[in-house]
VOPAGU-2260 file (C-alpha; in pm, 1 decimal, decimal comma):
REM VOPAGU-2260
SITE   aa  ch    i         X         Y         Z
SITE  UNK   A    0  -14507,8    6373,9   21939,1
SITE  UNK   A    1  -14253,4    6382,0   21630,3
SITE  UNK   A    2  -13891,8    6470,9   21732,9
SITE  UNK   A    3  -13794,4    6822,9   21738,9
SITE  UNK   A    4  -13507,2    6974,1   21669,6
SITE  UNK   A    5  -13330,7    7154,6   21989,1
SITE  UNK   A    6  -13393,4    7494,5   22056,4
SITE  UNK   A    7  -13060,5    7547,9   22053,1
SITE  UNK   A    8  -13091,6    7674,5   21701,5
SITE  UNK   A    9  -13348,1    7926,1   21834,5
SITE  UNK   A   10  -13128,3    8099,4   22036,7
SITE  UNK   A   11  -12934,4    8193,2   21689,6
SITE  UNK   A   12  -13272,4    8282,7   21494,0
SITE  UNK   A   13  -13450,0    8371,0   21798,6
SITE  UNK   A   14  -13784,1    8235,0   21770,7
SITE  UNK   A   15  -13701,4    8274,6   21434,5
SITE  UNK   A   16  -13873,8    8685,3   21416,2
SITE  UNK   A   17  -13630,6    8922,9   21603,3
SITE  UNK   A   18  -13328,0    9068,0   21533,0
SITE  UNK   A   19  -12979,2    9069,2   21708,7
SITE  UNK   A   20  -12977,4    9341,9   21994,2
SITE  UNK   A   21  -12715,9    9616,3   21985,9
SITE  UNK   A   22  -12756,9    9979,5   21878,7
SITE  UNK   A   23  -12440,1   10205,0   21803,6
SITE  UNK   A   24  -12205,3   10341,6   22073,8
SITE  UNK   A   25  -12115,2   10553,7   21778,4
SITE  UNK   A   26  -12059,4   10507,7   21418,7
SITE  UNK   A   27  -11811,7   10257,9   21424,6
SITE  UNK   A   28  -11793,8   10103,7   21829,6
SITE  UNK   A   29  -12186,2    9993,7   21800,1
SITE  UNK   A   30  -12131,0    9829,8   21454,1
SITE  UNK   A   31  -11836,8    9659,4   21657,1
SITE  UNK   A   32  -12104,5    9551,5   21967,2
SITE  UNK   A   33  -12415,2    9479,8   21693,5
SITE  UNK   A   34  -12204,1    9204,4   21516,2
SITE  UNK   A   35  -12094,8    9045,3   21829,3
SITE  UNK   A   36  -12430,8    9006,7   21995,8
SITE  UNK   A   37  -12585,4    8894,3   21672,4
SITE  UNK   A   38  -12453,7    8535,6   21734,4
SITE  UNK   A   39  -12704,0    8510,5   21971,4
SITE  UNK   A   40  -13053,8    8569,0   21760,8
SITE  UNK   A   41  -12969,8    8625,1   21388,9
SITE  UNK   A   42  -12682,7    8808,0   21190,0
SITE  UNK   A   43  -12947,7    9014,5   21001,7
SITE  UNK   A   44  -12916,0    9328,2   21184,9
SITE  UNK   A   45  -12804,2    9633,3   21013,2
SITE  UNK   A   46  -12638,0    9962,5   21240,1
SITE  UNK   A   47  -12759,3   10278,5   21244,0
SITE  UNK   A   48  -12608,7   10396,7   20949,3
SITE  UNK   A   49  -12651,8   10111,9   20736,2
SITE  UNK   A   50  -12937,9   10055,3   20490,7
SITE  UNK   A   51  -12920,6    9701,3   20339,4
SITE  UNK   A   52  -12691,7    9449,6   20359,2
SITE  UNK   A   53  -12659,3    9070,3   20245,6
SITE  UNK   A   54  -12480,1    8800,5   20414,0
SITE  UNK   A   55  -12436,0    8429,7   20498,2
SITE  UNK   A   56  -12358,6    8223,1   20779,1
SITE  UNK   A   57  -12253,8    7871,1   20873,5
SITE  UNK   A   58  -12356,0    7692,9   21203,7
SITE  UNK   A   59  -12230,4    7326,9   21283,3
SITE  UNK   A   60  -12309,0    7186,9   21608,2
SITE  UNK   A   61  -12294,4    6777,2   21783,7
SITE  UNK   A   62  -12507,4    6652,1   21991,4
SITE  UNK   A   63  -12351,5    6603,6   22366,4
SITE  UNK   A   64  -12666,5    6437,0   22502,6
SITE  UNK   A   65  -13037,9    6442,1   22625,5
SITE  UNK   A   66  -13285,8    6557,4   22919,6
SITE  UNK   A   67  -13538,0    6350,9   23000,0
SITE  UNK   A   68  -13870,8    6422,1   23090,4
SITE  UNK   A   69  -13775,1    6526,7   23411,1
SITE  UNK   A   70  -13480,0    6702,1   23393,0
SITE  UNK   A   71  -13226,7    6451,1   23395,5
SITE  UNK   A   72  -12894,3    6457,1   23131,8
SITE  UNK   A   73  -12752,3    6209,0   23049,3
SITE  UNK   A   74  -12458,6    6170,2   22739,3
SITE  UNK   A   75  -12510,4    5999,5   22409,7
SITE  UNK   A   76  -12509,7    5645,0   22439,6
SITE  UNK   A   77  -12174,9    5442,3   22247,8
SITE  UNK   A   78  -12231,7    5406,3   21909,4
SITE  UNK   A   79  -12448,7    5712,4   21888,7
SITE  UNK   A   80  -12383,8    6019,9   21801,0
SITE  UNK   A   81  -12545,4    6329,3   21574,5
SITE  UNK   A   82  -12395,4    6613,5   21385,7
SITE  UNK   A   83  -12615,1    6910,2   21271,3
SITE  UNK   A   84  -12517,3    7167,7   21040,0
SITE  UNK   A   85  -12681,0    7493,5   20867,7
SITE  UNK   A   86  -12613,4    7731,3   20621,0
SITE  UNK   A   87  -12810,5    8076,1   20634,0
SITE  UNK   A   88  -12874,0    8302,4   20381,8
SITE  UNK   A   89  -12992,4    8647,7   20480,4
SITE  UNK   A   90  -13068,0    8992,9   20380,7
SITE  UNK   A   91  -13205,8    9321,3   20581,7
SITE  UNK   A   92  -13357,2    9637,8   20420,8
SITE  UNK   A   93  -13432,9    9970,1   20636,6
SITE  UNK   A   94  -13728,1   10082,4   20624,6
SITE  UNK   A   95  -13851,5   10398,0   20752,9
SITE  UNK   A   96  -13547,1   10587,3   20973,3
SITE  UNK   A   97  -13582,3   10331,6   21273,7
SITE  UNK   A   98  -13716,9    9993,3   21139,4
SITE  UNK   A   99  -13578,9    9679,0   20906,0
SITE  UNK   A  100  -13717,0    9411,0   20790,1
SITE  UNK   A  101  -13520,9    9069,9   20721,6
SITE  UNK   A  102  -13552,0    8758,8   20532,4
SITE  UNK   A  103  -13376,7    8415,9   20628,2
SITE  UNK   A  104  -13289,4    8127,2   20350,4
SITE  UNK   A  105  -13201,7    7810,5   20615,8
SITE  UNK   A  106  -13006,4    7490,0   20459,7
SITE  UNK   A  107  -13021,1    7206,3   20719,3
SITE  UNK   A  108  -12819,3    6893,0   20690,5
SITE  UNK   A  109  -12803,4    6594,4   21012,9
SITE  UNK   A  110  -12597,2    6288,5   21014,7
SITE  UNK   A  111  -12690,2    6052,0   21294,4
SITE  UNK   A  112  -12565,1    5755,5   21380,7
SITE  UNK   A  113  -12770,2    5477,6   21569,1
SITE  UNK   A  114  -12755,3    5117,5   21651,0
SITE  UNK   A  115  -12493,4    5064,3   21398,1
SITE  UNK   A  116  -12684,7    5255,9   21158,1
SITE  UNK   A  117  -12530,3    5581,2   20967,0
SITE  UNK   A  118  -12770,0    5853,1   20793,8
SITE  UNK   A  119  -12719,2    6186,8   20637,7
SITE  UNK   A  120  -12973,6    6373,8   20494,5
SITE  UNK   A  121  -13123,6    6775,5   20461,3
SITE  UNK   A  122  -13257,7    7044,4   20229,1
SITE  UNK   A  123  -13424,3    7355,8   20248,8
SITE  UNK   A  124  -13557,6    7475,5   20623,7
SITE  UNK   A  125  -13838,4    7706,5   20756,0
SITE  UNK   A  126  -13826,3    8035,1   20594,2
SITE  UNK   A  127  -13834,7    8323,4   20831,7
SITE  UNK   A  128  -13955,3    8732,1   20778,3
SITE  UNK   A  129  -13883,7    8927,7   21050,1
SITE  UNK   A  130  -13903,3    9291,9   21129,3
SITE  UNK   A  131  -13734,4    9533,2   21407,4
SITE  UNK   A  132  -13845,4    9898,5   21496,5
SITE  UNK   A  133  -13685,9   10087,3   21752,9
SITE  UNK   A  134  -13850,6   10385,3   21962,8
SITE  UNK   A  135  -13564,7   10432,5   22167,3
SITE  UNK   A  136  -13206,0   10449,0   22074,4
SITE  UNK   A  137  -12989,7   10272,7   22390,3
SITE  UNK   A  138  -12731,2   10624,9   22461,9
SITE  UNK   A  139  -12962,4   10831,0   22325,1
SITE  UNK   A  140  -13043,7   10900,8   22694,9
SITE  UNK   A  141  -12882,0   10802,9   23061,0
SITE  UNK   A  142  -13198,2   10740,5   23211,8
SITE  UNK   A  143  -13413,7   10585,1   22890,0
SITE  UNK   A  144  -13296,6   10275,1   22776,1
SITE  UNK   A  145  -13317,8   10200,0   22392,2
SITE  UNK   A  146  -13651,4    9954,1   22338,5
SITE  UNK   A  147  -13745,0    9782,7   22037,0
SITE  UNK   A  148  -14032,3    9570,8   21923,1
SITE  UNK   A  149  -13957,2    9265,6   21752,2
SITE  UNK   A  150  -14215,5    9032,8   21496,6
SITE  UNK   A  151  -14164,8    8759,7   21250,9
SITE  UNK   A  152  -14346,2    8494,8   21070,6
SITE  UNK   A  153  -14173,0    8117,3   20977,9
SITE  UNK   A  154  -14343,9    7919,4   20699,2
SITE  UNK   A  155  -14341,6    7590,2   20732,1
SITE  UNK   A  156  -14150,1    7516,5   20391,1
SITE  UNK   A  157  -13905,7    7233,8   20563,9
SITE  UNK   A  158  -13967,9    6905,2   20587,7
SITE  UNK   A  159  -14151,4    6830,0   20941,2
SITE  UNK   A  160  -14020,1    6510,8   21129,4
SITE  UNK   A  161  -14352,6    6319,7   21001,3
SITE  UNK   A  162  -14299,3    6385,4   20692,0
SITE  UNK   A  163  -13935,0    6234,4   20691,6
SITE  UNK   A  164  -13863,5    5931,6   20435,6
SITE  UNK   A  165  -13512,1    5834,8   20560,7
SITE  UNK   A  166  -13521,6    5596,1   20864,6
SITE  UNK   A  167  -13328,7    5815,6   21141,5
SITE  UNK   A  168  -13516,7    6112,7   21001,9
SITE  UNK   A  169  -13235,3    6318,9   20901,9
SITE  UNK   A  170  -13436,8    6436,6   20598,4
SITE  UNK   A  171  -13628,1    6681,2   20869,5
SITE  UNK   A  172  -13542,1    7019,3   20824,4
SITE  UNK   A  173  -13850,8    7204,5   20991,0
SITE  UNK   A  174  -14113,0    7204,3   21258,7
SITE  UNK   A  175  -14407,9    7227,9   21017,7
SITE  UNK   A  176  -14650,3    7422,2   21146,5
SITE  UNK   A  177  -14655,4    7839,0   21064,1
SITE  UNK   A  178  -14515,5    8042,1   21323,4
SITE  UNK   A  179  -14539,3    8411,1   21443,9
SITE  UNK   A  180  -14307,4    8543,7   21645,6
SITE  UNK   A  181  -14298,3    8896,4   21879,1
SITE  UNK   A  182  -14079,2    9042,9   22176,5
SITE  UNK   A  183  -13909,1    9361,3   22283,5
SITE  UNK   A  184  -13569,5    9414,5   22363,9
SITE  UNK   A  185  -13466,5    9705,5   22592,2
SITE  UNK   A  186  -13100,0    9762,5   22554,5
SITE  UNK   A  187  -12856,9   10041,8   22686,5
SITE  UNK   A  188  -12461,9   10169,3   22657,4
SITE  UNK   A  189  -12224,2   10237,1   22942,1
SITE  UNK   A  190  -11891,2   10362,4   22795,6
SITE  UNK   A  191  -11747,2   10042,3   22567,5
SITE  UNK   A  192  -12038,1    9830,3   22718,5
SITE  UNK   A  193  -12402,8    9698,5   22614,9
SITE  UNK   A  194  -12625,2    9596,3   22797,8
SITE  UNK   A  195  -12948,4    9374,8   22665,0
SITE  UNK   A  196  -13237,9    9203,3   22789,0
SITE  UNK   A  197  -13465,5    9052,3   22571,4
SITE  UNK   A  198  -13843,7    8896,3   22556,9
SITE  UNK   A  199  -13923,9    8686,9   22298,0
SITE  UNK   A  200  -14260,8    8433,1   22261,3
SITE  UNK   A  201  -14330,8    8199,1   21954,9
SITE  UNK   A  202  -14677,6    8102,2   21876,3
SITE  UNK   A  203  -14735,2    7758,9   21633,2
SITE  UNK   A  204  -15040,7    7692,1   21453,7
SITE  UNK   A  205  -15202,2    7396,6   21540,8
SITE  UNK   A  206  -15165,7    7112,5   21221,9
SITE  UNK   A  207  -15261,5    6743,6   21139,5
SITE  UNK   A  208  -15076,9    6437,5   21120,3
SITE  UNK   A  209  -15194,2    6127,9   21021,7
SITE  UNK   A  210  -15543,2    6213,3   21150,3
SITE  UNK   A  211  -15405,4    6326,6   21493,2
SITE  UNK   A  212  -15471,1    6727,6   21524,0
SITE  UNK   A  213  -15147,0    6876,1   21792,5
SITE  UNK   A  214  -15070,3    7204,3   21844,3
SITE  UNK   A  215  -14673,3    7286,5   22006,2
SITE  UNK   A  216  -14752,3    7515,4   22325,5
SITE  UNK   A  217  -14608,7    7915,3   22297,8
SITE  UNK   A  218  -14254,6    7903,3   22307,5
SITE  UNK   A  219  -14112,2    8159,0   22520,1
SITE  UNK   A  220  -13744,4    8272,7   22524,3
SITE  UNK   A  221  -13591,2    8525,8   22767,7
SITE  UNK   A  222  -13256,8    8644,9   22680,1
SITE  UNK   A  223  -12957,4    8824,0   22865,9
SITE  UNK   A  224  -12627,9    8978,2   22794,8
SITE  UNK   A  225  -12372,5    9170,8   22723,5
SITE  UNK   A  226  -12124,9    9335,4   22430,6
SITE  UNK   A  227  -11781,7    9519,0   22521,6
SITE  UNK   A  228  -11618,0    9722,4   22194,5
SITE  UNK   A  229  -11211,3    9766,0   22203,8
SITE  UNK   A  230  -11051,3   10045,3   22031,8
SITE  UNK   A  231  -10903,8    9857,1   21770,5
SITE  UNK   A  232  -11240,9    9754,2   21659,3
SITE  UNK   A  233  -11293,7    9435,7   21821,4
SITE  UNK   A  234  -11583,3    9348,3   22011,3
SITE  UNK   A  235  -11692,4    9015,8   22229,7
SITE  UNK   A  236  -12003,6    8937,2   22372,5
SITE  UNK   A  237  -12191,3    8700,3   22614,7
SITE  UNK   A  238  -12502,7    8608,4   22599,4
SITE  UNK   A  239  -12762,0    8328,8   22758,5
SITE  UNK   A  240  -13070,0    8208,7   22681,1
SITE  UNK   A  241  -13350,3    8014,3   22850,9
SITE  UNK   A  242  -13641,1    7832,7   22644,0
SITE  UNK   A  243  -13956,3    7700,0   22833,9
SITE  UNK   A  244  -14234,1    7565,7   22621,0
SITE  UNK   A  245  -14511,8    7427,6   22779,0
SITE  UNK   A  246  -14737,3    7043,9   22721,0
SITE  UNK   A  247  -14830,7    7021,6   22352,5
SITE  UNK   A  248  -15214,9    6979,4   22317,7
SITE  UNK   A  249  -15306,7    6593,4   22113,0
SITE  UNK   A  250  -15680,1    6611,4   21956,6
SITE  UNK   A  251  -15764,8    6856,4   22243,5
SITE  UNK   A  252  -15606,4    6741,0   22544,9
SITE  UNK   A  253  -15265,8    6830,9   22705,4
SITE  UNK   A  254  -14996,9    6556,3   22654,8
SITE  UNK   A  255  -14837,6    6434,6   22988,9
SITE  UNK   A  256  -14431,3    6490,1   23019,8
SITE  UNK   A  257  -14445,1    6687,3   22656,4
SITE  UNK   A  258  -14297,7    7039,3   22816,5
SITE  UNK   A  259  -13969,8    7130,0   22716,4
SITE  UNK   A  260  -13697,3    7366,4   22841,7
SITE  UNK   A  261  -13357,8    7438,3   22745,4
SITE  UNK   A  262  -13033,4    7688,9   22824,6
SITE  UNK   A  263  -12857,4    7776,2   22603,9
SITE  UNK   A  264  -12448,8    7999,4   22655,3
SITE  UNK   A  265  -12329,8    8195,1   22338,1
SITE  UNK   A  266  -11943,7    8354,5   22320,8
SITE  UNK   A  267  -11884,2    8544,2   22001,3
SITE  UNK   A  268  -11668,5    8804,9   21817,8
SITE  UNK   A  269  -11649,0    9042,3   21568,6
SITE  UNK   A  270  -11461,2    9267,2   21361,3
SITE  UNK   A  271  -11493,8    9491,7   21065,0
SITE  UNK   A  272  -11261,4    9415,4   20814,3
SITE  UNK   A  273  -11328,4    9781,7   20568,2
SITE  UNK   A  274  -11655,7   10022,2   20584,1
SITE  UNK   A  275  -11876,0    9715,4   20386,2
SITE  UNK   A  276  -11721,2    9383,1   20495,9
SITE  UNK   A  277  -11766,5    9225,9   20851,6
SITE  UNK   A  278  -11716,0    8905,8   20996,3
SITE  UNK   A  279  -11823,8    8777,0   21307,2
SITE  UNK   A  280  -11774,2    8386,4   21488,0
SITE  UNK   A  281  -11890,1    8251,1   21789,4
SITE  UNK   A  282  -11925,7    7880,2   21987,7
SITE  UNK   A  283  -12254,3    7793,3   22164,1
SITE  UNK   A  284  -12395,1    7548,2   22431,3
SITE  UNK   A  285  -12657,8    7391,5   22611,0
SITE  UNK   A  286  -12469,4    7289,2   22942,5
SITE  UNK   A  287  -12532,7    6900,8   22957,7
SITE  UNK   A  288  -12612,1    6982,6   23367,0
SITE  UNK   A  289  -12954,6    6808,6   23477,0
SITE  UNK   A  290  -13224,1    7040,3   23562,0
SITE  UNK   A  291  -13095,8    7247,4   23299,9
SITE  UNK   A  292  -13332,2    7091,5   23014,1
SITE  UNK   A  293  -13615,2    6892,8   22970,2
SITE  UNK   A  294  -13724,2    6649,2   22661,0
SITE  UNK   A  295  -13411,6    6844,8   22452,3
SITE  UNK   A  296  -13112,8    6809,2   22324,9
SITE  UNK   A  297  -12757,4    6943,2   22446,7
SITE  UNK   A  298  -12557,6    7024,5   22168,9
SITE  UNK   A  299  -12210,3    7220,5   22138,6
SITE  UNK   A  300  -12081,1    7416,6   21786,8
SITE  UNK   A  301  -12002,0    7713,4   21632,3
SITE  UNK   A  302  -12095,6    8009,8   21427,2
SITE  UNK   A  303  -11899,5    8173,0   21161,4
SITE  UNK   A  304  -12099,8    8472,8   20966,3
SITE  UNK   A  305  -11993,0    8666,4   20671,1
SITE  UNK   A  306  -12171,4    9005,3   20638,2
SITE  UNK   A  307  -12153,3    9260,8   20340,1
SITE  UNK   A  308  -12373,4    9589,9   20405,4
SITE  UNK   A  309  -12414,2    9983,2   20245,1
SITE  UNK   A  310  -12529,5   10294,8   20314,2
């Protein structure tokens, strides 16, 4: 099978179709716990009084080391090493007086280094459309939670690992196959905190390469954590991820030792700089601990997001 890149980046676009997960404590504390979570899934996520908004953000991330096939890390060999960087642009429009849709422009540059050989290379990477609706606001009610449904679709417009021209493949920006994307998220506010759980699954269609027909098994990522809003209009939140994909099917059959699993740990922060203008940061990473992974990456980095929205 063609190298992937690590889910890692998944757990910032989130199976690249649902939104970040907080709702508003209020006008201004839930904008506050919205921005923070959203370094977890994608920035894209507007409050409750917000009706569009535009934004960009910057991810850079190295590569600490691999899993095997069963589970085992072990750290980047001397002499090796990777650096993977991304540039979003994104935009969300309400629609209706609970749902949003989004749209996600990626950028994706790699330099790796191997066996005394240096390589960087990148360009455009899989478009993304995703939409939110919520049917329950989290403090709307002690007893109901808030719950969303989440969908998305990814076209394949980067440039899949076959398809790659430079010889460490650092020109592959995208998995190359279509993707939809659904979940639910059930979220809920105690006092400055937020609570969230998500659900999230990732179907690929199946595609051809060089007269081989594969398909990449369901991805499935489950999702937990938490947002805490200060009074001087900071917020900080913690989430983690877990990503289990199952064998990839080859011209009808189930590939041996092709599943592949990942956690992933994000801390960020946000604050609102006026009524418009927010920024938010935050550092990710798969623990390099064996039995953690499996045929991934580990990777460390960080997030910095620039947001502009209106009412």
């Amino acid at each position: 099978m063609p190298r992937q890149r690590s889910p890692s980046r998944n757990g910032h676009t989130a199976a690249a179709g649902a939104f970040a997960f907080v709702s508003l404590l209020s006008a201004r504390a839930g904008a506050q716990a919205c921005c923070a979570g959203a370094g977890a899934l994608t920035p894209g996520r507007l409050g409750l009084h917000e009706d569009a908004l535009v934004g960009t953000q910057v991810h850079a991330a190295t590569v600490l080391g691999s899993f095997d096939d069963g589970g085992h890390y072990t750290g980047t060999s001397p002499g090796s090493n990777e650096l993977d960087f991304e540039e979003d642009l994104f935009a969300a429009l309400r629609v209706f007086r609970r749902g949003q849709v989004a749209l996600l422009v990626p950028f994706v540059e790699t330099r790796r280094a191997e066996t005394g050989i240096t390589e960087l290379g990148g360009g455009i990477g899989d478009l993304n459309l995703s939409g939110r609706y919520d049917f329950f606001l989290a403090g709307q009610s002690r007893v109901i939670p808030g719950v969303a449904v989440l969908a998305g679709v990814t076209a394949p417009t980067g440039t899949p690992p076959d398809k790659a021209h430079k010889p460490l493949a650092t020109d592959a920006t995208g998995v190359g196959a279509w993707q939809a994307n659904g979940g639910v998220a059930v979220e809920q506010i105690y006092g400055p905190w937020l609570l969230n759980v998500t659900q999230l699954v990732a179907w690929r269609a199946p595609r051809s390469v060089d007269g081989v027909d594969e398909a990449l098994a369901p991805q499935w990522v489950t999702l937990v954590g938490g947002a805490y809003s200060f009074r001087n209009e900071t917020s900080i939140a913690l989430f983690g991820s877990y990503t289990v994909e199952g064998h990839a099917v080859v011209n009808g059959s189930a590939a041996p030792f092709s599943s592949r699993n990942v956690a992933l740990v994000t801390l960020s922060g946000a604050r609102p700089l006026s009524d418009s203008w927010r920024v938010q940061g935050g550092v990710f990473m798969n623990p390099p601990l064996s039995g953690l992974g499996r045929n991934q990456t580990s990777t460390a980095g960080f997030t910095f997001t620039l947001i502009w929205s209106w009412s």
